[in-house]
TORLO-423192 format. One line per 8 residues: number of its first residue (from 1); for each residue x negated, y negated, z negated of C-alpha. Coordinates in steps of 0.05 Angstrom, whole numbers, plus 5000, padded with zeros to 4 digits. Layout:
<zatis>
NUM> X Y Z  ...
</zatis>
This chain:
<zatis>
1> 4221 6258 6944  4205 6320 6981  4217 6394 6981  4174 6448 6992  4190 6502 7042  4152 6558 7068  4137 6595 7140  4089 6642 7176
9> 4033 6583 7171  4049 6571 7097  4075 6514 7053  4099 6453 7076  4138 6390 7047  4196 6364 7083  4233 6299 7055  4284 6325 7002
17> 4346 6291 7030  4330 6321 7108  4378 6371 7133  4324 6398 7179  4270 6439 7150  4197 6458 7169  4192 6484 7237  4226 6410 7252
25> 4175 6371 7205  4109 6409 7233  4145 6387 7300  4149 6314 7290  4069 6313 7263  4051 6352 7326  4088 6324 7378  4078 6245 7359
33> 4080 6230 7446  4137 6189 7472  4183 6175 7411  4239 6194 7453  4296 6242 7421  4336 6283 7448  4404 6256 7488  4469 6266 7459
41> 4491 6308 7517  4430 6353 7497  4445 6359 7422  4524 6365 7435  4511 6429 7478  4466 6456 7437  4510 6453 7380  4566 6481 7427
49> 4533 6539 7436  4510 6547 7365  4585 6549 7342  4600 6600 7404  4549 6644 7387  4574 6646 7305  4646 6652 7332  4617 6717 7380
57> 4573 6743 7322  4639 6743 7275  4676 6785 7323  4624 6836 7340  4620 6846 7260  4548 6835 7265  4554 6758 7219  4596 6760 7156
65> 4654 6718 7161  4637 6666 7106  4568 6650 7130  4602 6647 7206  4664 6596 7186  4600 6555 7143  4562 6547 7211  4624 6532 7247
73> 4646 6477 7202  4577 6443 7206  4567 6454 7280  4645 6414 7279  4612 6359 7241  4562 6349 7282  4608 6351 7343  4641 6295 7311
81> 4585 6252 7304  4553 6265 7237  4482 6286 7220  4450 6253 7292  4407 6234 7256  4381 6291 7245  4359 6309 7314  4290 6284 7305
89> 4235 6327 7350  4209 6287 7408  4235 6303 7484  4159 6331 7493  4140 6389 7461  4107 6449 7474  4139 6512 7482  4202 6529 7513
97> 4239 6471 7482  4228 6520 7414  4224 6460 7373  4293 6416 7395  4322 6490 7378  4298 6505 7308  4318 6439 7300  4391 6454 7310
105> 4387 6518 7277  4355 6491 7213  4401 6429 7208  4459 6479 7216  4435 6528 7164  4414 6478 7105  4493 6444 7131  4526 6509 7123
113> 4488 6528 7064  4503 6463 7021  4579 6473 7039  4566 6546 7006  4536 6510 6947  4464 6528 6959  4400 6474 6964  4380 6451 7024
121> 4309 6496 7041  4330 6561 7012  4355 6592 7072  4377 6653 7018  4446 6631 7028  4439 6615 7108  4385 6622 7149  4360 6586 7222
129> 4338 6652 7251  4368 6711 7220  4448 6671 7226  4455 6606 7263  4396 6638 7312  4427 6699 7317  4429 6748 7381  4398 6684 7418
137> 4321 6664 7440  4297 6598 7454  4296 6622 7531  4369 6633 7542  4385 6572 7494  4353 6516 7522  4364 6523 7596  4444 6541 7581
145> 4444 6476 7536  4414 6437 7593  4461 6462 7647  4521 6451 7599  4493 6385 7580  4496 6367 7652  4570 6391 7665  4595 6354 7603
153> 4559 6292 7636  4562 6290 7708  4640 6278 7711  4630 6207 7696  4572 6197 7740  4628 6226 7798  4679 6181 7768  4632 6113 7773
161> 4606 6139 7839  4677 6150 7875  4695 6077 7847  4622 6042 7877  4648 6076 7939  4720 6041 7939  4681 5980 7928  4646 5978 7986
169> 4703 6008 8023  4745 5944 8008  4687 5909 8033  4682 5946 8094  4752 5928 8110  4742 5858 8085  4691 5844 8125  4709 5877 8184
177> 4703 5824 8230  4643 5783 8200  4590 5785 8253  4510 5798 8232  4453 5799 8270  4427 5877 8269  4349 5887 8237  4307 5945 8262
185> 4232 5945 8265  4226 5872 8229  4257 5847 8297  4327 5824 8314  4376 5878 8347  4452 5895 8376  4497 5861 8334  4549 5891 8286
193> 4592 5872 8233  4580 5860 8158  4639 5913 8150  4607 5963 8188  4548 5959 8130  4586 5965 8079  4626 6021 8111  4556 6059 8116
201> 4538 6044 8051  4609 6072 8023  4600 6137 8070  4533 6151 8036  4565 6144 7968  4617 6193 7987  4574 6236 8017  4525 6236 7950
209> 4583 6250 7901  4618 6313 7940  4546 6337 7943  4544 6330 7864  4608 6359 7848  4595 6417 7907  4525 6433 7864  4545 6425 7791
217> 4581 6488 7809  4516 6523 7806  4509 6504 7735  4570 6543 7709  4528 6609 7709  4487 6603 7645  4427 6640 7625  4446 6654 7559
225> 4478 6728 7550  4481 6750 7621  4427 6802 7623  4467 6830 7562  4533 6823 7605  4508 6857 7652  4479 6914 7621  4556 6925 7590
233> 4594 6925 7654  4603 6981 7683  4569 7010 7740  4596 7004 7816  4627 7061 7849  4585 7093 7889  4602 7090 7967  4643 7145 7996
241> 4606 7199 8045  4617 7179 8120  4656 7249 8124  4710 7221 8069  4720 7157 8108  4788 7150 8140
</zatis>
């Protein structure tokens, strides 16, 4: 069973029961490369920001407030695990990552729509662009969802990386006075201890994940809505004349 649904290029079918629509269909018969999806991480914060942006749009009076709380409930489903499924366009694409975003706004919109009691497809109800797209491009979107997908991940790579490095701490102290014959050049060299390995190894663990946590700072300034932000602040004051200078 299929449904018929209709863009720029013209008519298309997309399986009746699919929450996505038909920027996400003509995406899965172009982009047949790897078969890889996107990672949870990646749909999670795009989804994230789909719900932030509705919850913005509500409050600047620009999206009504029934079509907002629709898109908010289905972005929560999805938080929660449903509709994963969902999340079908392949990790390669062309564009801008375009296609893993219309995917998220079209599963959204046909979501929000059904809970408003209109078909999936319609898109009279709820629509990808015009709503759950809203005040956002694919340029902003995708690299924010990346950088957010790599905060909301990187904590546990920290986590395991802090615990590898008490491992081979213990192992340092272990064995601290286990003697080995040192290796350099494929030849035999000074001695040192088993312990004093390990200690190395556990120093460049360390060292690797205060270097992760130190740059995963950098990723807390998101692409999506600064230029706007900064257009709305105000201007700096200018710089008082020499002569005014105490």
């Amino acid at each position: 069973m299929t449904r018929l649904e209709r863009d720029p290029l013209g008519e298309h079918s997309v399986p009746a029961d699919a929450y996505y629509g038909i920027h996400t269909q003509r995406a899965l018969e172009n982009f047949q490369i790897s078969g890889l999806r996107a990672p949870d991480e990646l749909v999670t914060a795009t989804i994230l920001i789909k719900k932030a942006a509705a919850e913005a749009n509500m409050a600047a009076g620009r999206l009504s407030p029934e079509i907002g709380r629709a898109i908010i409930a289905a972005a929560d489903e999805i938080l929660a695990g449903q509709l994963r499924d969902q999340f079908r366009v392949d990790v390669y694409q062309a564009g801008a990552g375009t296609s893993h975003n219309m995917n998220a706004n079209e599963v959204l919109a046909n979501r929000a729509a059904e809970m408003l009691g209109a078909p999936k497809g319609s898109y009279s109800t709820v629509h990808p662009n015009d709503h759950v797209n809203m005040s956002q491009s694919t340029n902003d979107v995708f690299p924010t969802a990346i950088r957010i997908a790599l905060l909301l991940d990187h904590g546990l790579l920290v986590q395991s990386a802090r615990q590898l490095e008490a491992a081979l701490d213990s192992k340092a102290h272990e064995f601290a006075g286990l003697l080995k014959v040192g290796r350099t050049h494929l030849q035999d060299a000074v001695p040192m201890t088993v312990g004093a390995a390990f200690g190395g190894y556990a120093a460049c663990i360390e060292r690797a994940a205060h270097s992760l946590e130190v740059t995963s700072e950098q990723l807390t300034e998101l692409n999506l809505g600064e230029a706007e932000a900064r257009k709305q602040a105000p201007p700096p004051e200018p710089n008082p004349p020499e002569s005014e200078v105490q």
